[in-house]
N, C-alpha and C positions, 0 to 999 in steps of 0.2 A: 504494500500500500504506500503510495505518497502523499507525502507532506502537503497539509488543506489549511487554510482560514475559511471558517463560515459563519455566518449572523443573517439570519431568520426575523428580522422586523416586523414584519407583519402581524399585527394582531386579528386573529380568524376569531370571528363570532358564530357557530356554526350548530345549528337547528332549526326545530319552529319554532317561529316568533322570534327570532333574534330581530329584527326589522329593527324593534323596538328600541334596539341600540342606537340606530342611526343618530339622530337625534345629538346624541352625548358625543357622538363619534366626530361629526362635524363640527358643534359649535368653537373648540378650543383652536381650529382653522381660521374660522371665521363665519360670516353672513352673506357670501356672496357665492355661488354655488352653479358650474355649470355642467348638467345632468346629458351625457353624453350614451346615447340606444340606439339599436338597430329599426330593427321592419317595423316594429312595432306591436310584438311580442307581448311584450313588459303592459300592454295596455288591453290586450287581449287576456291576460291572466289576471288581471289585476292588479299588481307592480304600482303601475306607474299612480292611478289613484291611492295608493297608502302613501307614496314616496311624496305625492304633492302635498298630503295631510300632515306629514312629520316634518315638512321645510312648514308650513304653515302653522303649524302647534309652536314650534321653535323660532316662528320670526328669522325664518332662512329665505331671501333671496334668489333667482334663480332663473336660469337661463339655459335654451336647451339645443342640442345637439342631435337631430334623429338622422336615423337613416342610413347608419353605418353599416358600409358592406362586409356581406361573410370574407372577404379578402380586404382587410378596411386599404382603404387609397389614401397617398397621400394629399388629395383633392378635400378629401374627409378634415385631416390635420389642420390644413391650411383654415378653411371654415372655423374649426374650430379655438384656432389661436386668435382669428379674428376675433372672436366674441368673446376668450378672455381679456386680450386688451380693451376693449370697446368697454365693456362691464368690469371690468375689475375685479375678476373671477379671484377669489381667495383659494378654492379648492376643486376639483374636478371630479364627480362622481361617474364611473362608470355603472350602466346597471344591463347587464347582458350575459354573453358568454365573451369568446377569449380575444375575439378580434373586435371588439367594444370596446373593452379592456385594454388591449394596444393600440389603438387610437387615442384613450384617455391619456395613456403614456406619453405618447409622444404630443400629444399637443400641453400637457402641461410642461412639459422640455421646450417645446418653443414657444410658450407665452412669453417666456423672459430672451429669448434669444432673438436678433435685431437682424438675423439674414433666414433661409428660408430652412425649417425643419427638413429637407431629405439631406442638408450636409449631414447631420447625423448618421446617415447610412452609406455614404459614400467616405465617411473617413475625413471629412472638410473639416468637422467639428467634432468636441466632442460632448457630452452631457456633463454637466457638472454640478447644474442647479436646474431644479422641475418644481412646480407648485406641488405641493400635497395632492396624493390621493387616495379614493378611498369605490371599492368595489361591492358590487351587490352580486352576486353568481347565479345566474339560471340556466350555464351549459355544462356538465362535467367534460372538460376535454382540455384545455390548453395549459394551465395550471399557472395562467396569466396573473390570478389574482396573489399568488403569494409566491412572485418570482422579479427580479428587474428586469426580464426582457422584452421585445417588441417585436412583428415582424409588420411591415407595410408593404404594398405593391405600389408604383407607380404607373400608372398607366399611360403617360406619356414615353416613357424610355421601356416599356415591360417588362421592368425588373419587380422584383420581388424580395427583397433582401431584412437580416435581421441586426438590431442594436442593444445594448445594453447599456445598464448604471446604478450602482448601487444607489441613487437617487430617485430613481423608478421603481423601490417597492412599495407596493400601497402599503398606505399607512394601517386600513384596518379592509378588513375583507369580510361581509355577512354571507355566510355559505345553509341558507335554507333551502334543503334539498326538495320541499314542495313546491319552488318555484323554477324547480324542473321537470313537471308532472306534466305539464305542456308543450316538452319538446316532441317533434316529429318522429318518428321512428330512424329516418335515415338520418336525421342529424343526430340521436341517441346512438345508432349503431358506426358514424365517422367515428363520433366525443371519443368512446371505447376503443378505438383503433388508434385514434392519436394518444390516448393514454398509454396505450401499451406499447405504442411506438417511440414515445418516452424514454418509457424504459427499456427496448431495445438495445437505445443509441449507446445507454450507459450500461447496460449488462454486459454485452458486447464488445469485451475490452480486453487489450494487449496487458492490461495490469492486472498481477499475478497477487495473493493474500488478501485481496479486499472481501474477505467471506462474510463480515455484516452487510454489506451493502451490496452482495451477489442475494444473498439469502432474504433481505428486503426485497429485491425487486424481482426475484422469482414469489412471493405473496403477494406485491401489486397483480402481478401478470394473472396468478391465480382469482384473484378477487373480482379482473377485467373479464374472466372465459365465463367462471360461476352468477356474476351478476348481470353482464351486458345481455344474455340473453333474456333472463327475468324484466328485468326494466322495458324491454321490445314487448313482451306478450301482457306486462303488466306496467302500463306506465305511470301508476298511481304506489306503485309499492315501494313505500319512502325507506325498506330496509335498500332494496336493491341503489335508487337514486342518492341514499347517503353514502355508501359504500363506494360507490363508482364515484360520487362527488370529491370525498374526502382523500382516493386513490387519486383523483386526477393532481390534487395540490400538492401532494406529496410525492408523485412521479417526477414534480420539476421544479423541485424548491431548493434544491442543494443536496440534498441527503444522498441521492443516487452515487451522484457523478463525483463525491467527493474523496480525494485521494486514488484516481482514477482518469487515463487518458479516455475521452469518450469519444464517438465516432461520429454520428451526424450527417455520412455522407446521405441517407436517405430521404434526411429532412432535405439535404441542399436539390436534392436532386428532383425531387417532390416540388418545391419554390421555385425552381425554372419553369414547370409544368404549369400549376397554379396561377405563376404570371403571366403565362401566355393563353392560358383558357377557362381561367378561372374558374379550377374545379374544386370542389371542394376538398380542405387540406388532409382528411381523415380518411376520404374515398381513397384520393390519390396514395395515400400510406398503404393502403390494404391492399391496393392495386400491387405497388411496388415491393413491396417487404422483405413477400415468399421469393420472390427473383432476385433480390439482392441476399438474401441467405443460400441460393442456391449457389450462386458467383461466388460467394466469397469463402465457401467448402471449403478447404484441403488441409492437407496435414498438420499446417499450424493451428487452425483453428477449429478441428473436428471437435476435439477434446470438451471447447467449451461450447459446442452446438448441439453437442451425445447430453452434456452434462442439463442444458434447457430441455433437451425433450423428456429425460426423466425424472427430474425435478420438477419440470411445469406439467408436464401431460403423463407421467405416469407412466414412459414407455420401458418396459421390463427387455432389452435387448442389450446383450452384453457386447458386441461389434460396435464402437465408436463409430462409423460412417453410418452403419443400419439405423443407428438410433436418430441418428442426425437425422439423416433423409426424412423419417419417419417423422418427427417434430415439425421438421421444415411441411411436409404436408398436412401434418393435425394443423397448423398456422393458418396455411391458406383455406383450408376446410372449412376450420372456424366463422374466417372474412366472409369466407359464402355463405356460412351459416346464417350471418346477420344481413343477408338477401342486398350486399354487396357486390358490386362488380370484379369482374376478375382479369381483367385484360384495360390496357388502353385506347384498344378500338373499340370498346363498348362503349365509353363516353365519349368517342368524337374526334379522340386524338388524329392529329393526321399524320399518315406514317413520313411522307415527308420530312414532318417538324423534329422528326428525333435528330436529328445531326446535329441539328439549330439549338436544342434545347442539351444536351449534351455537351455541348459548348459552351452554352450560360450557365449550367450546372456547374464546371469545373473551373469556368475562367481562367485557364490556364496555370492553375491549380491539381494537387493530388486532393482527392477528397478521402476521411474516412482514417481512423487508426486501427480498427482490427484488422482492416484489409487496406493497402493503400488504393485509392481508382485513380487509374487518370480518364481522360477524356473517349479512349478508346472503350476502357473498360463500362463506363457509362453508357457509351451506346449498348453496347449489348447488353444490357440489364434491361435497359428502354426497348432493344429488340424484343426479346422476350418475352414483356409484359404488353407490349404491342398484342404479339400475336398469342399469347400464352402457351405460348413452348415451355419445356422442358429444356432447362440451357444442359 
């Protein structure tokens, strides 16, 4: 295991009725408050009437931000910097799931900043000061609320790219899993997929003794196969939606990845995809997964692919590669199971684009530390899940 600093800020308030917190959570920020949602969810379930009544009980101020896309833009950001300078936004509530959430992020990072928030992702700038924020959670998936990162797309250049700062953890996160009784099935069955692709990135590692933090996220992963299908057939059952909510925050809070090289290439490669078709970030995981664990086999890293499939799925097969193989398909079986897609040409992708996207995947870059990929090695993973071969 290697040498970690970590610090966990975030104060999680998490059941029913935590709402009630709000209230105490804000004032010590301030009175000016700019409430940053998607489609409009939050108002469909009820959300967004309690959340006007507790700025109104509290003499809280407020201004709003709707409309934030499941790939939030940074079109989104811009809008929204404008209206904390305009208002004088003291703090910035997100109330969604993860791409709500990184939107609040990064527009409270360039309230204070006098050139345009995408330096931040380009390296121009870097974060150093963000207004306060504070999250309400109705997706389990990104584990946005109790982490510093971001990721945005730009729609102007079609990148997709992600930042961070210890500056950017929200200050307090209300995680009431009933106010995830109203997600969709497919975005229930993405959330579960980005979850446990999570833990992948960090399972998945060239570093050798980290057995707390193997043996943690072989339980996440478990918690993700046992609950995400419960939560699909019953999406009112608040053990399933607490379990998989409180999984998704702790798959990307630090705990994983600490003292540990983690890999990531799936996420980057996944963000090339997303930016150019905006598919959803959890589809596109599940698409991708089983193909990049197929690719990245071989004798350095059987060992710890035999070790997931009997620890996570219970496969009693003593051949290191048999077992492997065999996980690697209980995986993709799973993806299906939650009436997910299985290839890239089922959403649209055009095979064309794989070169193209393979190339803004790696940038001229190795991606990935349990495997190194270059640019080559991306395409064929992208072939594969193109056509859903068997590499």
């Amino acid at each position: 295991m290697l040498n970690f600093d970590i610090h966990l800020p975030t104060r999680i308030h998490f059941g029913r009725g935590k709402l009630e917190e709000l209230g105490k959570e804000i004032l010590p920020w301030g009175k000016k408050v700019l409430l940053v949602y998607g489609g409009g969810s939050i108002k469909r379930n009820g959300l967004y009437d309690q959340l006007l009544q507790i700025f109104q009980n509290n003499g809280i101020a407020h201004v709003e931000l709707a409309g934030v896309d499941p790939n939030p833009r940074i079109s989104s950001v811009r809008k929204g910097v404008e209206l904390c300078r305009k208002h004088a936004v003291e703090l910035v509530l997100a109330a969604g799931g993860g791409s709500t959430i990184d939107c609040a992020k990064i527009i409270a990072a360039g309230a204070g900043y006098e050139d345009d928030a995408w330096d931040f992702f380009t390296r121009k700038a870097r974060i150093s000061h963000a207004l306060p924020v504070g999250t309400v959670l109705t997706l389990a998936a990104t584990g946005s609320e109790m982490n510093p990162y971001a990721v945005i797309s730009n729609e102007e250049t079609g990148q997709k790219l992600g930042t961070g700062s210890p500056v950017l953890f929200p200050r307090f996160s209300i995680l009431d899993p009933e106010f995830s009784f109203s997600v969709p099935a497919e975005q229930t069955a993405a959330g579960t997929v980005d979850i446990m692709s999570h833990v992948f990135e960090q399972y998945f590692s060239p570093t050798t003794g980290s057995y707390i933090q193997d043996r943690l996220a072989e339980a996440m992963l478990k918690t993700c196969i046992h609950y995400g299908p419960v939560a699909l057939s019953q999406a009112d059952n608040y053990e399933a939606r607490a379990n998989l909510m409180w999984t998704g925050s702790l798959a990307l809070n630090g705990l994983l990845g600490s003292g540990k090289h983690t890999d990531w290439a799936t996420h980057d490669i996944e963000h090339a995809i997303s930016a150019r078709y905006d598919v959803t970030h959890g589809l596109g995981l599940a698409i991708l997964t089983p193909y990049w664990m197929q690719y990245v086999l071989n004798e350095q890293t059987v060992p710890r692919l035999a070790e997931y499939a009997r620890n996570v799925w219970a496969i009693e097969e003593s051949d290191d590669t048999k077992a492997a193989w065999s996980g690697i398909a209980r995986t993709a079986d799973f993806f299906k199971s939650l009436n997910l897609a299985a290839s890239l040409k089922e959403i649209g992708i055009e095979e064309n684009s794989l070169a193209v996207i393979a190339e803004q995947a790696t940038g001229g870059r190795t991606l990935g530390a349990f495997k190194k990929l270059n640019t080559q090695d991306v395409l064929k993973i992208l072939q594969a899940a193109y056509n859903g071969d068997t590499l």
